[in-house]
Rosetta silent file (secondary structure, phi, psi, omega in degrees, C-alpha in Angstrom):
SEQUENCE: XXXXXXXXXXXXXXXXXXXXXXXXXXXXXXXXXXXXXXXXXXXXXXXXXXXXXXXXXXXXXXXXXXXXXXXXXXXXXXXXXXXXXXXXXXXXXXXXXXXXXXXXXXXXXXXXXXXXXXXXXXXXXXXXXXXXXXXXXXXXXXXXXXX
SCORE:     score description
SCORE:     0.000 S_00000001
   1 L     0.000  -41.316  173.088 -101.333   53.608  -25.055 S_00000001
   2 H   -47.893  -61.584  172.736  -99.002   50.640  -25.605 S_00000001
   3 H    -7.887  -90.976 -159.745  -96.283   53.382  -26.955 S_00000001
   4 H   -40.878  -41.346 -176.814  -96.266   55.494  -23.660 S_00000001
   5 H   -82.107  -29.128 -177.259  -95.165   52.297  -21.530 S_00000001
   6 H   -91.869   11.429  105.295  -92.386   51.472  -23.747 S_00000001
   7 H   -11.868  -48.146 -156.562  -91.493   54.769  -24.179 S_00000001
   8 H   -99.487  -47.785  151.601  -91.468   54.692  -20.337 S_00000001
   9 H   -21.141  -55.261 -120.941  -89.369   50.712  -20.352 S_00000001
  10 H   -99.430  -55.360  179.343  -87.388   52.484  -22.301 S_00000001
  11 H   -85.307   -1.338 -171.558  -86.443   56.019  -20.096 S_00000001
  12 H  -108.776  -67.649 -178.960  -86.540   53.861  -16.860 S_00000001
  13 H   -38.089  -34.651 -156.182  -84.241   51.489  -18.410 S_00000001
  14 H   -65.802  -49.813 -159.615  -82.057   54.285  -19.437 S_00000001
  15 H   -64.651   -7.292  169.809  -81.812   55.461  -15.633 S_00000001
  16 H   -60.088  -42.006  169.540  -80.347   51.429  -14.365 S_00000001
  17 H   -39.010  -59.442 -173.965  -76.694   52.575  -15.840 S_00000001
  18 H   -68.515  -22.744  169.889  -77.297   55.661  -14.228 S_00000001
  19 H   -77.248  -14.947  168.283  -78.164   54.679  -11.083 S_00000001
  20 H   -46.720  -69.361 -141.824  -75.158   52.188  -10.830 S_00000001
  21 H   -61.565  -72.566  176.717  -72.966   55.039  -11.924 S_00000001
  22 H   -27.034  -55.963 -174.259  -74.551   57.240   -9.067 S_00000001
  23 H   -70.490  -18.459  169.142  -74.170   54.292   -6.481 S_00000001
  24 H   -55.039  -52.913 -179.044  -70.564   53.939   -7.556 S_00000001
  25 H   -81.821   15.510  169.895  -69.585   57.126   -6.512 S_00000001
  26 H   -81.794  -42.992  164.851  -71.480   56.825   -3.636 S_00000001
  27 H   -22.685  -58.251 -167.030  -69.273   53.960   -2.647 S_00000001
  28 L   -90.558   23.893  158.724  -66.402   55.583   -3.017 S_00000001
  29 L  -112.234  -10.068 -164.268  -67.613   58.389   -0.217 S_00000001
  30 L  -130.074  -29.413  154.440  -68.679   55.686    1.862 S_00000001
  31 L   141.200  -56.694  -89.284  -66.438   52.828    1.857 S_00000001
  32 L  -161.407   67.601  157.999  -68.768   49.784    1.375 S_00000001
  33 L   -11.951  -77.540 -145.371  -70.899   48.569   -2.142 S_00000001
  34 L   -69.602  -26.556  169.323  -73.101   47.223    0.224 S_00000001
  35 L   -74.230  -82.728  161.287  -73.423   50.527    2.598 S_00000001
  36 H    21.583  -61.685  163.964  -73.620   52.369   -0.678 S_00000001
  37 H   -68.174  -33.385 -163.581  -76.911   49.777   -2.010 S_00000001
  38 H   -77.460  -43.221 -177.832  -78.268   50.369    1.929 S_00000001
  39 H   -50.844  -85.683  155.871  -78.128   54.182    1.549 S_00000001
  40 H    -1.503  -72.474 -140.925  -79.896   53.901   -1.649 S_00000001
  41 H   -85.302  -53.513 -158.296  -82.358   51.694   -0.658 S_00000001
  42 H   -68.228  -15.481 -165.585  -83.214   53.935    2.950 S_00000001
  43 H  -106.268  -33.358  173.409  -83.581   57.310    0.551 S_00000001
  44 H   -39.644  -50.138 -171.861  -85.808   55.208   -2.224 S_00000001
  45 H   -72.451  -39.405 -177.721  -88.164   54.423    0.462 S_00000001
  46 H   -33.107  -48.483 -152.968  -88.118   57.776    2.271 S_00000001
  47 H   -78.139  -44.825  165.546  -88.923   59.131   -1.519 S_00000001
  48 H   -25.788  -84.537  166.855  -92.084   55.978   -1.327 S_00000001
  49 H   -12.417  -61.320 -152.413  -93.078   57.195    1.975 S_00000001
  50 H   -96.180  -49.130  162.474  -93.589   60.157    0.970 S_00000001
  51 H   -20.140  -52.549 -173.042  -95.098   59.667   -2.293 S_00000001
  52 H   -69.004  -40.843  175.944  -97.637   56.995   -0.383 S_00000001
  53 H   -64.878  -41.575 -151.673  -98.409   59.723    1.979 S_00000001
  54 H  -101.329  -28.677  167.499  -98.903   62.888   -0.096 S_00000001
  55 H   -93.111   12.982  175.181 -101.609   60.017   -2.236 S_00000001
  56 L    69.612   49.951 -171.539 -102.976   59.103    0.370 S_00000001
  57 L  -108.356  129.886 -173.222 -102.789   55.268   -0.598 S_00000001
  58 L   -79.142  104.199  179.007 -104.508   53.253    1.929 S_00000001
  59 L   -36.974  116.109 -162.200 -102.756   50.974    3.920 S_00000001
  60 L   -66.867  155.895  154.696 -103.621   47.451    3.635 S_00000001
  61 L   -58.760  134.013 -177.472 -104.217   44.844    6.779 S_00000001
  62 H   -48.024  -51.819 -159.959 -101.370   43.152    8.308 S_00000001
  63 H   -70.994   -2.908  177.732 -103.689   39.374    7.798 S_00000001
  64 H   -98.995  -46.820  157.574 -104.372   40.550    4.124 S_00000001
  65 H   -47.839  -38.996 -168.720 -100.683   40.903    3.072 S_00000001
  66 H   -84.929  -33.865  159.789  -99.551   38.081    5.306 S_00000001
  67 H   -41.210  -39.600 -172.631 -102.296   35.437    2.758 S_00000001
  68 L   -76.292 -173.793 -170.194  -99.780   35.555   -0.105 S_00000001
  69 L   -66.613  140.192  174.626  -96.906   33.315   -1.059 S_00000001
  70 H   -65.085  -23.962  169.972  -94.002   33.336    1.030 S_00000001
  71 H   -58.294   -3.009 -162.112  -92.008   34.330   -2.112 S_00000001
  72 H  -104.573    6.362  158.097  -93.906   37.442   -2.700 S_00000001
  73 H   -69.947  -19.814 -154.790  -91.086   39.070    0.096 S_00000001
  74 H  -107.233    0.940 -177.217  -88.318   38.488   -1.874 S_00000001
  75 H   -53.626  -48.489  158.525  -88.643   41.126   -4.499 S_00000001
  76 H   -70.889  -35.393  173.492  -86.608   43.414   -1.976 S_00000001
  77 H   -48.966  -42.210  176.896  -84.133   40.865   -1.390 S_00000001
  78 H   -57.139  -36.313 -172.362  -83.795   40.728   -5.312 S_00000001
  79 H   -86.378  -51.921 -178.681  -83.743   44.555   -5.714 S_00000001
  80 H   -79.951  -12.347  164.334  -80.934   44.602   -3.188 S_00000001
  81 H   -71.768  -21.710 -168.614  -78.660   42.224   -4.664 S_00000001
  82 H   -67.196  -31.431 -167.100  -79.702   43.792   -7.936 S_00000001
  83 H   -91.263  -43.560  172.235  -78.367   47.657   -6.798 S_00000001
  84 H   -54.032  -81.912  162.291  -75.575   46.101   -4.674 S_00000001
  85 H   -69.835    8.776  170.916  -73.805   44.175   -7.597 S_00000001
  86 H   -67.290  -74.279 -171.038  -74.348   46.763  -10.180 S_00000001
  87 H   -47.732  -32.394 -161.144  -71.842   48.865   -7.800 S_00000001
  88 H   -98.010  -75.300  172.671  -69.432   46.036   -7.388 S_00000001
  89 H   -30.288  -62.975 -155.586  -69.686   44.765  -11.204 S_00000001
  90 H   -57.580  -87.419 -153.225  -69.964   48.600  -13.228 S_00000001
  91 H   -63.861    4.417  173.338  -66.310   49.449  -12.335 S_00000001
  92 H  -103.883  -11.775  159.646  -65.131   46.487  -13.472 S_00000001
  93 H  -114.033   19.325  148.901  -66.872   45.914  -16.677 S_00000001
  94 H    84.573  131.582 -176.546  -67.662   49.465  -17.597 S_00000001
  95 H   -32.725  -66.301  175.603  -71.651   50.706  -17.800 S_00000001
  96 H   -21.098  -79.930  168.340  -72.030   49.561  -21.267 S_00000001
  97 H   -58.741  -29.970 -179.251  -71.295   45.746  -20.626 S_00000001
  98 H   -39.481  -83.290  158.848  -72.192   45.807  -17.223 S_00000001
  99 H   -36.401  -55.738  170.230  -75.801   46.414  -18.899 S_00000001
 100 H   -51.820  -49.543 -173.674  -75.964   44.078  -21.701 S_00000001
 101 H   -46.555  -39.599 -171.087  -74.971   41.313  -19.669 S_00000001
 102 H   -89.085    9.175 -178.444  -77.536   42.065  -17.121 S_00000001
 103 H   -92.868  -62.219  177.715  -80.387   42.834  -19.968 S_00000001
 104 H   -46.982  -45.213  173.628  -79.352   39.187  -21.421 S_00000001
 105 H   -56.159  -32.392  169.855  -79.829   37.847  -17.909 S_00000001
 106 H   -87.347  -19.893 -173.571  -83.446   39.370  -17.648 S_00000001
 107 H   -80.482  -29.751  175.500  -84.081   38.821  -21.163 S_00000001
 108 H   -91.415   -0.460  172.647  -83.688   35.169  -20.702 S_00000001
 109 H   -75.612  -44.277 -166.420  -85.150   34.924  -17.050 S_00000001
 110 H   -69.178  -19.360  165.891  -88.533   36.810  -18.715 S_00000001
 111 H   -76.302    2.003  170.787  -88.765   34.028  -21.361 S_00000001
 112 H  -100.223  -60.951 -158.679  -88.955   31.554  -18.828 S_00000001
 113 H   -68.289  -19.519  179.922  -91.400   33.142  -16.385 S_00000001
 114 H   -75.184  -36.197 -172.265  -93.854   34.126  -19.527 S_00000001
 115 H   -65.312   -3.452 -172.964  -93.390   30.541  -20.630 S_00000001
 116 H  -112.143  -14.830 -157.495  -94.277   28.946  -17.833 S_00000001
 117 L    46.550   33.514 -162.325  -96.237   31.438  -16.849 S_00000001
 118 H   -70.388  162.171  167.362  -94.980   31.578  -13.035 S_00000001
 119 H    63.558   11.792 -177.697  -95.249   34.593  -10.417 S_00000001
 120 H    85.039   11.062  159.893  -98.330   35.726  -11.695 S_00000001
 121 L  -107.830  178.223  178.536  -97.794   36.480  -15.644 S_00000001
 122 L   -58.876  157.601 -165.524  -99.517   35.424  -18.332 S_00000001
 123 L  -103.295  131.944  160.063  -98.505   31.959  -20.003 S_00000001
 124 L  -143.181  124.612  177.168  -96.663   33.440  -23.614 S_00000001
 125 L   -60.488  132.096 -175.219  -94.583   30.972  -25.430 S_00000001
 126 L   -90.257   91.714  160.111  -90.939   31.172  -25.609 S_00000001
 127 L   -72.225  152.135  162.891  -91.397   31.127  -29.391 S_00000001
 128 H   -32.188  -44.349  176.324  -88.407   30.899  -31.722 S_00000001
 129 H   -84.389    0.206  171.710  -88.480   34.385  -32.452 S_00000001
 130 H   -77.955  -48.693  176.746  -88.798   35.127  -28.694 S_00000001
 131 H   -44.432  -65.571 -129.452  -85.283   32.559  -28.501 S_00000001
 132 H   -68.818  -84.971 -178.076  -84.012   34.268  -31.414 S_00000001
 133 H   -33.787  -47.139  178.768  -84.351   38.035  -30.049 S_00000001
 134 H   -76.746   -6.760 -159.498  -82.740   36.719  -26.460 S_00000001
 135 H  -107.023  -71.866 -173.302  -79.931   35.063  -28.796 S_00000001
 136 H   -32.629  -70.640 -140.927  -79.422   38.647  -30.599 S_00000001
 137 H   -76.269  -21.765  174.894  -79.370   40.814  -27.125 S_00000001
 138 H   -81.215  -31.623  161.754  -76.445   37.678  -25.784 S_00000001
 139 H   -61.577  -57.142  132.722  -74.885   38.271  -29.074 S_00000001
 140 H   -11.228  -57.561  172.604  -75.072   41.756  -28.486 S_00000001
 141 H   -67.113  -50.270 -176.951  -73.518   41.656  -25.194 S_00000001
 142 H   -53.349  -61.862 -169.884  -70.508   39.887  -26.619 S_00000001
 143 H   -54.212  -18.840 -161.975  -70.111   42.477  -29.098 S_00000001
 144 H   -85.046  -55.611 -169.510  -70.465   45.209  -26.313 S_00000001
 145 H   -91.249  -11.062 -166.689  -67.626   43.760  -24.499 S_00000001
 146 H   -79.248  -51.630 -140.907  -65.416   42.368  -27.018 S_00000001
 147 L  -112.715    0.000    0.000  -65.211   46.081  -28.766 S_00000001
C-alpha cells in the first residue's frame, strides 16, 4: 500500500511543472501572474465543489471549524503564493530549475516540521541521512541549473 502513495507523490509531483507551465500561458492571455494564480485557484475550487457535491461530503459546523488554530487558514494563503510565483519564477529559470529549487525548499522545510514535529506530524528526526538526502536534492539543484 505504501507503493501506491508514492507512486501517486510521485505523478502529482510530476503535474507541479505542469501546472506552472499551464499557468504561464495563462498569463500571457491574461496579463497578470497574479490574475493568472486567481483564475486557477476560482476553477480548482469549482472542480472541489463539485467533487464535494457529487460525494456528498457533509458539511461541517461553522463553531467546529472556527475551534482550530488560527494558522490552520493559511494553507490557502500558502497555495496561492505557491501557484502565483511558480508563474512569475518558471520563465525565468526554466521548469527544470524552477523545480529543484522549490523541491530543496520543501525538502528542507519537511525536515524541520517532522523534527519538531509541528502542524500536526509526527516527531521523525532530522537524521544525518535525512540531512544528507536534503544536501543531495540542493546539490542537485545546483547541478540542474549550472548545466
Amino acid at each position: 500500500m505504501r507503493l501506491f502513495f508514492i507512486i501517486m507523490a510521485f505523478v502529482f509531483g510530476a503535474l507541479a511543472p505542469t501546472q506552472a507551465g499551464v499557468n504561464l500561458r495563462l498569463k500571457g492571455f491574461v496579463g497578470d501572474p497574479v490574475l493568472a494564480a486567481l483564475i486557477s485557484f476560482g476553477v480548482g475550487m469549482l472542480v472541489l465543489f463539485a467533487y464535494s457535491v457529487i460525494m456528498r461530503t457533509p458539511v461541517p459546523a461553522a463553531a467546529s471549524v472556527l475551534k482550530g488554530p488560527w494558522w490552520i487558514w493559511t494553507g490557502g494563503i500558502m497555495g496561492a503564493f505557491f501557484v502565483a510565483a511558480a508563474v512569475i519564477v518558471a520563465p525565468v529559470l526554466g521548469a527544470g530549475t524552477m523545480m529543484c529549487w522549490m523541491v530543496a525548499g520543501q525538502m528542507v522545510a519537511s525536515i524541520l516540521l517532522d523534527h519538531y514535529g509541528v502542524i500536526g506530524y509526527a516527531v521523525r528526526e532530522a537524521t544525518p541521512g535525512r540531512i544528507a538526502g536534503a544536501l543531495l536534492v540542493i546539490v542537485g539543484a545546483v547541478l540542474i541549473e549550472k548545466f
